[in-house]
N, C-alpha and C positions, 0 to 999 in steps of 0.2 A: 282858561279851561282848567277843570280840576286835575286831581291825578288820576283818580277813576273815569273823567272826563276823555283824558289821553291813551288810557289802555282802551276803554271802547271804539274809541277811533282808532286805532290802528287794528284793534279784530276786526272792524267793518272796511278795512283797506285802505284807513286814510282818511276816511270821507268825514268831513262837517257833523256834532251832534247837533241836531234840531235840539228847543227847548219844548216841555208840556207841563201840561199839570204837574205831573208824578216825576219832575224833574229835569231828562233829558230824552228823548225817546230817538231810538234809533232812524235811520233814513230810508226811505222807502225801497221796497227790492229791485224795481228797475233803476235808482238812483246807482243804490249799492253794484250793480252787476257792470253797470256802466265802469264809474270806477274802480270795479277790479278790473275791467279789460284794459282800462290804460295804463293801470298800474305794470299788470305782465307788459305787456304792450310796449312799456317804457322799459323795462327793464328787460327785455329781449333786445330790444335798440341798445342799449349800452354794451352788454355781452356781447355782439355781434363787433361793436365798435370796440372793441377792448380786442376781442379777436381779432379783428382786420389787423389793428398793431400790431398786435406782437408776430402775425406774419409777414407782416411790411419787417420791422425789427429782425425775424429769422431771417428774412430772404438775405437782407443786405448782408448780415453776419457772414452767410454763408457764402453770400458773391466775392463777399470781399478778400475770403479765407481759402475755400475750397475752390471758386470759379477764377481764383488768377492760378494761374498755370506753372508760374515760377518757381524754380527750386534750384538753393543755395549748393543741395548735394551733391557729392558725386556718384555716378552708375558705375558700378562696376562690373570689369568684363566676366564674360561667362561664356560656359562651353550651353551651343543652342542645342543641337542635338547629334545624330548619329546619320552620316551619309551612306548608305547600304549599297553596296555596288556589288553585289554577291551574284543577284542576279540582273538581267534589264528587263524594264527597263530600270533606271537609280531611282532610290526611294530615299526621301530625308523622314529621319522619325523626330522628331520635337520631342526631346528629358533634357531639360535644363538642370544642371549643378555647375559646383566650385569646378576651377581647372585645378588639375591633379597637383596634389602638394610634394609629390615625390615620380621620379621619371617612371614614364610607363613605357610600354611597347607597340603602343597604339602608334598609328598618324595622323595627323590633322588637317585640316582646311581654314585655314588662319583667314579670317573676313576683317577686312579694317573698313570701320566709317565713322566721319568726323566727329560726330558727337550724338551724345541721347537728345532725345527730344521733347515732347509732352507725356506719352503714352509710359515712359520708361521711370517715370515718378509717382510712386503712389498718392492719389490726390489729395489726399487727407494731412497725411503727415510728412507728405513732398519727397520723402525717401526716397533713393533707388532701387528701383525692382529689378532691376535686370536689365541686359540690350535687347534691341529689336523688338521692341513688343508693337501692338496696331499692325498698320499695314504692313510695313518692312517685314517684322516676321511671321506673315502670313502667305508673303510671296516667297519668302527664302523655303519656306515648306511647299508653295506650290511650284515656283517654277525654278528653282536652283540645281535639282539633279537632271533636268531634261537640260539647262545653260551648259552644264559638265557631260554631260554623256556627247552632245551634239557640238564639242566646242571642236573651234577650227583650224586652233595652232598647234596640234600635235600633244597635249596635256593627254599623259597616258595614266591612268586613276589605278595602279598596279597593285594596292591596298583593298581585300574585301570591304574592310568597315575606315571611312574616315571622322571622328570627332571634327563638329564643325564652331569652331571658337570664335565668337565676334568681340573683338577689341576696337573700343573707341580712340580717336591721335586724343581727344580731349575728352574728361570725364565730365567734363560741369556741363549744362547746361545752354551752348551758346545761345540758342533764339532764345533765351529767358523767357521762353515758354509764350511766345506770337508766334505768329507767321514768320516762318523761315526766310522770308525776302525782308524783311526788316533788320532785325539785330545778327543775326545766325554768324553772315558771314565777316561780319565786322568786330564782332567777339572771337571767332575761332582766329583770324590775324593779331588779333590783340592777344589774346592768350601765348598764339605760336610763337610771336616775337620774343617771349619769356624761354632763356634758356632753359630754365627748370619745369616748364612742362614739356617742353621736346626732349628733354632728359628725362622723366616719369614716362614718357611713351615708351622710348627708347626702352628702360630697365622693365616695362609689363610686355613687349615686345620681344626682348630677349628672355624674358623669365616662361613665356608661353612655348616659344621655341625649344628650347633648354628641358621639357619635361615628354617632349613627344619625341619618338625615335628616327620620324620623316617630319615634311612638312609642307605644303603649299600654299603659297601667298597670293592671297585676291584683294589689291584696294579698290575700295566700294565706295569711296568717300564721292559727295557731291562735286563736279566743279565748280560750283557756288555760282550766282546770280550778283556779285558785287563789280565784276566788269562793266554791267549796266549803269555805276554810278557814279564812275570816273568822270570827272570834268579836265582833268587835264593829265601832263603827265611829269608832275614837276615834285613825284613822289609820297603826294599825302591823295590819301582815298577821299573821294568829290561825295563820301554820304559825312555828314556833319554832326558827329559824335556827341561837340559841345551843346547841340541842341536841343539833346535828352538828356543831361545832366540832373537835371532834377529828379527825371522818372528814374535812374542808375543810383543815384542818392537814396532813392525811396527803398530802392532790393537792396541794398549795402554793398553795392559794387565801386569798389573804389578806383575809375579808370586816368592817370593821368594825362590831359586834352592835350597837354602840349606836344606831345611825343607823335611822329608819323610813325606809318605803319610799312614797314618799309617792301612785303610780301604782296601790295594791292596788287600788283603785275602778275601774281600767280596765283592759280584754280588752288583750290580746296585739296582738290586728288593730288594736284601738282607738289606741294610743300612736302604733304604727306608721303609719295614716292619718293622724292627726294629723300629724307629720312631713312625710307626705310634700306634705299639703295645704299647708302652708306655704312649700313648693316649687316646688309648677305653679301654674302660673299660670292667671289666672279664668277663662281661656277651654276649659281642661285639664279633661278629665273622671275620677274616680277610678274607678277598677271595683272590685268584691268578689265573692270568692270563698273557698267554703270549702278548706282545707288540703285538697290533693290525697290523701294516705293515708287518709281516708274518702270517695272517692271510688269507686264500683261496691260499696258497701254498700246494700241495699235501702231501709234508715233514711232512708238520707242522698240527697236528690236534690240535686245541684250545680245552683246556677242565679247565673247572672252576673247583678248588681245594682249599680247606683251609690251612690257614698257621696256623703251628707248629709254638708256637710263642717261642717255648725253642732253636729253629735254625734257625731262620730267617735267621740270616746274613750270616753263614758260606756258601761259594761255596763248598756244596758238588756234582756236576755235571752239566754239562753244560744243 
């Protein structure tokens, strides 16, 4: 075909020059009309297929990035808000900021739980936002000032306004961002075993104390769910660490397998009191309390109680 040959066939959409007398004569109109509809026709199938990709292409991008849950960071502790005891019934107001960098005259409600979770890393760039966010700190606003106004062991709230400051025993992330009965509790033992982060508890522990003029202590921490996975009692925890070694490898967690855990025997809360008993002093009372996110479950009634500080640690019952 010629060159003029080639430009007439693609203004007619493609389609075949017929030959005539006077050289080439174009193609009939129901020919022509035909093949432009499959041309669009075809060329709407492709765009649609190009499209399907690169949403196929986006979705994974973002499963892979934004839909895994885990974060390398730490949350750092924060004052959640303001317990109002001015009048009753008590009112929690939620303003989150820093704790005070220089001593105030305020008192506080020092709330310990083991670690952040999902909700407390921003999903995008994994950051820590804060503690308690999701459920946790939506029941500490609804049902934490009726737990205190209605508790049963004599806590007398003598302070109009308490600051109510939630500090985690551990800043990372233990469920590496699953299900809590998975990793949670078998990272927060592996971390506690590390004298240097029960010494980082310890120094945001005291540093939070140290800036408020009172103070009351509530551990909030889970008793953890890793009792269930004990096989024996001959010192190493019966969930099987080495067996996720790859998926640890793949977050950059560098865990060493051979080492026990030598805490399996003790709750979550249990460690964590320990700790803190070592802390205050004799005159200091510890509180207990269950983890706020089963709180306004029918199961579950919340009820403030002191810790025995001769048994903290031991799990004697779930």
């Amino acid at each position: 075909m010629t060159v003029l040959g080639d430009v007439a066939a693609t203004a007619f959409g493609g389609a075949a020059l017929a030959p005539s007398s006077r050289g080439f004569a174009p193609p009939s109109v129901s020919k022509r009309c035909s093949t432009s509809i499959c041309y669009v026709f075809e060329n709407c199938c492709n765009l649609l297929l190009q499209f399907a990709a690169i949403k196929i292409l986006l979705s994974q991008a973002i499963n892979s990035y934004v839909m895994c849950n885990y974060s390398p960071h730490k949350c750092y502790d924060q004052v959640f808000g303001t317990l109002n005891c001015k009048t009753k019934p008590y009112e929690v107001l939620e303003k989150r900021y820093d704790i005070p960098a220089a001593p105030c005259e305020k008192a506080a409600i020092i709330v310990i739980l083991e670690s952040p979770h999902i909700a407390e890393f921003d999903p995008v760039t994994k950051c820590g936002i804060g503690p308690c966010r999701g459920k946790t700190g939506l029941n500490i606003a609804k049902y934490f000032s009726s737990i205190l106004m209605n508790n049963s062991v004599g806590l007398i709230l003598d302070h109009e306004e308490y600051d109510i400051v939630i500090v985690n025993a551990v800043q990372y992330q233990c469920s590496l961002g699953e299900e809590t009965k998975l990793y949670r509790d078998a990272m927060f033992l592996y971390y506690w075993e590390q004298s240097e982060l029960r010494e980082d508890f310890k120094k945001r522990f005291d540093f939070v104390r140290s800036k408020y003029s009172d103070s009351i202590v509530i551990n909030c921490c889970t008793n953890g769910e890793h009792i269930n996975l004990l096989t024996d009692h001959s010192g190493r925890l019966g969930y099987d660490l080495q067996s996720d070694k790859m998926y640890f490898d793949e977050l950059g967690i560098n865990i060493p397998f051979t080492s026990d855990l030598k805490s399996y025997e003790y709750s979550l809360k249990g460690c964590v009191s320990d700790e803190i008993c070592n802390i205050l002093h004799a005159n200091e009372m510890l509180f207990l309390l269950e983890h706020p996110s089963s709180w306004g479950y029918e199961a579950v009634k919340p009820h403030l109680r002191k810790a025995l500080r001769q048994c903290c640690r031991k799990i004697k019952s779930k």
